[in-house]
N, C-alpha and C positions, 0 to 999 in steps of 0.2 A: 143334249148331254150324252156321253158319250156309254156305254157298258160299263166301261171301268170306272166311270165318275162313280156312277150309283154305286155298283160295291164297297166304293170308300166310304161312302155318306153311311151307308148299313151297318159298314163295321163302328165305323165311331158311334154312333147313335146305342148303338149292343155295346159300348163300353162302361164297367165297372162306375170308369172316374165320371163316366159324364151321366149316369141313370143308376140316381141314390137307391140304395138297399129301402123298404120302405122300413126293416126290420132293425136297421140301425140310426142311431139317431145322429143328428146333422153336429150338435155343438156335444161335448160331450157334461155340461150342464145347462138348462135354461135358464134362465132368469129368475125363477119360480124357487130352483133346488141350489139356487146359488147361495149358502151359510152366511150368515148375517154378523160384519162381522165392522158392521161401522163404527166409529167409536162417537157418533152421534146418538146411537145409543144406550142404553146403560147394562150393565152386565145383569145376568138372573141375581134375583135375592138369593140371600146365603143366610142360615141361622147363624148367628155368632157363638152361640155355645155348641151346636154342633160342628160347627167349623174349629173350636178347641178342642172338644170332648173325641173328634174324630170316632170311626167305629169303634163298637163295642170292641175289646180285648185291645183297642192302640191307645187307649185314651194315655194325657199325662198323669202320673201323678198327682199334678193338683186339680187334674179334670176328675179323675178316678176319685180322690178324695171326698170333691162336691157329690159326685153322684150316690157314694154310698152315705156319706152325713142327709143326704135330705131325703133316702130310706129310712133311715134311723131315725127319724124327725116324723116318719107321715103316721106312726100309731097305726098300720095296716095292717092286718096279717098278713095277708097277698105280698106287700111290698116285704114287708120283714121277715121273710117265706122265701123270697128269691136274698135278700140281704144276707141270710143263715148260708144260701148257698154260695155265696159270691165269698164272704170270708174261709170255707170252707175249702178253697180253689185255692191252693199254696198257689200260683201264679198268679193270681188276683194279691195274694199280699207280696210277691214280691216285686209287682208293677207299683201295687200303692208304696211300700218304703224299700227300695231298693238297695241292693246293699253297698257299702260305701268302705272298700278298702276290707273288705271279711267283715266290718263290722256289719251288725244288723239294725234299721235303726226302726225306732217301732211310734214314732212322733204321729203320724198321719193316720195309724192304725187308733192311737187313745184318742184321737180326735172322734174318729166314729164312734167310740164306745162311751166317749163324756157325750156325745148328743143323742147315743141311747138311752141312757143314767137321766138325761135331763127328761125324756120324753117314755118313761116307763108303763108299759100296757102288759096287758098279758100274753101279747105276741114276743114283746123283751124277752118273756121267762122261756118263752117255748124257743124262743131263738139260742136262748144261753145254753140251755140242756143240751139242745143239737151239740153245737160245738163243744159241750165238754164229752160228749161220744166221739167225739172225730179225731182220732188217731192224729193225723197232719197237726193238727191244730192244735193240741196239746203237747204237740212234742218239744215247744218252744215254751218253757215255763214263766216266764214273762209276760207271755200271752192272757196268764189266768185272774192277775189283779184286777185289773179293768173289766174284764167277764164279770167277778167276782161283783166288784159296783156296780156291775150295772143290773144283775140279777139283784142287788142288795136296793135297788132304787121302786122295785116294784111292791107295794105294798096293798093288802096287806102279804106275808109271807104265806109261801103254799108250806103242807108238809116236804113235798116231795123236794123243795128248795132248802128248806132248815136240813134235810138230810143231806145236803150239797154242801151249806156248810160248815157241819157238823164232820165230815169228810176233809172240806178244806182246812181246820183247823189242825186234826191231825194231823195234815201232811205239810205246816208249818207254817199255814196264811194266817193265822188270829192276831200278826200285826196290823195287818191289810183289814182284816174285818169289823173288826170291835169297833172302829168308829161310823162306820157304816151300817152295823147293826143297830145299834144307839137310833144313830138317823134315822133307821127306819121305824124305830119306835113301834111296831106290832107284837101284839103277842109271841110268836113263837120267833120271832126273831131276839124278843128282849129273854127269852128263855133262854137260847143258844149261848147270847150274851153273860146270860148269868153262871151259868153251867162250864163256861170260855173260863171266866173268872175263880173260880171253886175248883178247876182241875188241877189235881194235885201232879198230874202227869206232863202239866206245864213246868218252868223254872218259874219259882215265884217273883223273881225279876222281871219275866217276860209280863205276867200279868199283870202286875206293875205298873208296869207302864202300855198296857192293854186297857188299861182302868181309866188313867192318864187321860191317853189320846180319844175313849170314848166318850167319855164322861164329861170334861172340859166345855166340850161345846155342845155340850148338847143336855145342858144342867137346869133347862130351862124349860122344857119338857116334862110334863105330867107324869107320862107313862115311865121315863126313865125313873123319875124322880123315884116312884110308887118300886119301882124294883130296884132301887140305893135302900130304901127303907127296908125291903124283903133280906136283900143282903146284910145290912147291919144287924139283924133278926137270927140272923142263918149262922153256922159255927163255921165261916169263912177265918182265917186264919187274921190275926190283928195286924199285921200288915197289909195284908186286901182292904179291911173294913177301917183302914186308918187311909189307906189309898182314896177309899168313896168317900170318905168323909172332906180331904184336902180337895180331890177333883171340884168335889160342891163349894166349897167356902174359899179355896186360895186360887191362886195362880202364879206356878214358878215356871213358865215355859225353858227358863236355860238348866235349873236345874231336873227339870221331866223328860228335858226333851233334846237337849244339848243345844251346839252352835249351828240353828239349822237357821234358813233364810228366810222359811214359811210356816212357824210352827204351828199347833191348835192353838185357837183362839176361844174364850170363852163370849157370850150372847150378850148384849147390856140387861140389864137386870129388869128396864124398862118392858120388857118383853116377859115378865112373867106372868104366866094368867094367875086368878087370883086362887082357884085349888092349886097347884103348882108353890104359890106363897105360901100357902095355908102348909101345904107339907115339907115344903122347906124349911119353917121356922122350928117345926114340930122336930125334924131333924137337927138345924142347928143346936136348941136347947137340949136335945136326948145326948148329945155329942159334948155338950160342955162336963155333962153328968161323970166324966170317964176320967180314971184316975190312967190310964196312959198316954192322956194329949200331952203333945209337946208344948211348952207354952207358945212359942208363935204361932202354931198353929188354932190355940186356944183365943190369938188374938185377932188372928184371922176370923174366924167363925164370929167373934163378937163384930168385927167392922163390916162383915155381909149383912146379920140380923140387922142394926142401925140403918146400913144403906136401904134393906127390904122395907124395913119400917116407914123409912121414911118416902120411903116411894107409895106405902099405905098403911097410914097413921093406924087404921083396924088392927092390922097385923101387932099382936102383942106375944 
């Protein structure tokens, strides 16, 4: 072979294309790093609620809903500790009810606050105080009813709550309360109640039918009953102690409460315990005593005694 054969052979053999880099690789994936992308296989598991709920701050609406109702549901402190801050977060309420047209719509918002009311601890009270310090969250007055019950769902009452409200009456919630207080039947809650009732710095009207709405359904209760009797006692004006007298013995919902679709409703009488009868009747007969019954109303009070009766023959 000749000189110049061989210099050909050397140069080609010293070429790039023909003597691989060892630094670079041949395919540019192997087989190994090739993404698996058969459809012989099945895709990775996915949560289905987090595949709704999406991250935190995109959730929808009715994802954001679930997560803050089954806060309000866990009786935590911890959970209803970040729940205080989560309503607190004006963008948090305006992800959960968005506004619709300028309007505001607050449906999704009572949703959490009836399944706080239902699930009342003492983390409910520490949560409600929060938000009624929080400026954002007050500044929408519609906001404070549902607060209001569900701080009203905890019992027994704190002081530092009866001073809330003692607060929210004056500034013109004692429609919103009175039957809630009732409900809650504690001590210092049935004082506020009493106290709601006797203010002369109400319109006796409002009371009225503050009496009405709390008294109605919740007439079957001991401890209420025990302060209808304080009150008929008390130099409450004869319209109030004429008011607690019908609340106990009648039931005019169109006339108490006009043409509404859900009015109060009063308890079956089946449900009295038997102190509760015992002071009922006591009431009844003190009531008949009164030269200002109206007479329906006079016939009223006789056909409850009867019914009471007869539900327990003792009762005389």
């Amino acid at each position: 072979m000749s000189h110049a054969v061989w210099a050909f052979a050397l140069l080609a053999l010293a070429s790039p294309r023909c003597s691989p880099d060892p630094a670079t690789p041949v395919a540019e994936t192997s087989p190994r790093e090739t993404p698996n992308v058969s459809t012989d296989s099945p895709p990775p598991e996915t949560d289905p609620a987090s595949a709704q709920q999406g991250a935190p701050g995109n959730e929808t609406p009715e994802a954001l809903e679930a997560t803050l109702r089954t806060m309000a549901a866990s009786g935590d402190p911890v959970e209803l500790a970040k729940l205080e801050q989560r309503l607190g977060d004006p963008a948090v309420l305006e992800r959960l009810d968005p506004p619709v047209d300028g309007y505001r719509p607050m449906r999704r918002l009572l949703a959490v606050f009836d399944t706080l009311a239902a699930h009342p601890s003492q983390g409910t009270e520490a949560l409600g105080q929060a938000l009624l310090r929080d400026e954002d969250f007050v500044s929408v007055p519609q906001r404070l009813p549902p607060l209001y019950r569900a701080l009203a769902a905890v019992v027994p009452t704190s002081e530092a709550t009866a001073a809330t409200f003692r607060a929210a009456i004056t500034a013109g919630f004692h429609q919103t309360l009175a039957p809630n207080l009732a409900a809650n039947a504690s001590p210092r809650a049935l004082e506020v109640l009493a106290d709601l009732v006797r203010d002369a710095n109400l319109a006796i009207e409002d009371r009225v039918e503050a009496v009405h709405r709390a008294l109605l359904p919740n007439r079957t209760t001991p401890a209420v009953l025990d302060m209808c009797a304080a009150l008929l006692r008390s130099n409450a004006e004869p319209q109030i102690q004429l008011a607690v007298i019908e609340s106990l013995f009648d039931d005019q919902p169109r006339r108490w409460f006009g043409m509404v679709a859900d009015p109060p409703r009063p308890p079956a009488w089946s449900t009295l315990p038997p102190r509760g009868r015992e002071v009922l009747v006591d009431l009844g007969k003190t009531a008949l005593r009164r030269k200002d019954l109206p007479d329906e109303l006079r016939g009223a009070i006789k056909n409850t005694l009867a019914e009471v009766q007869r539900a327990d023959p003792q009762a005389d």
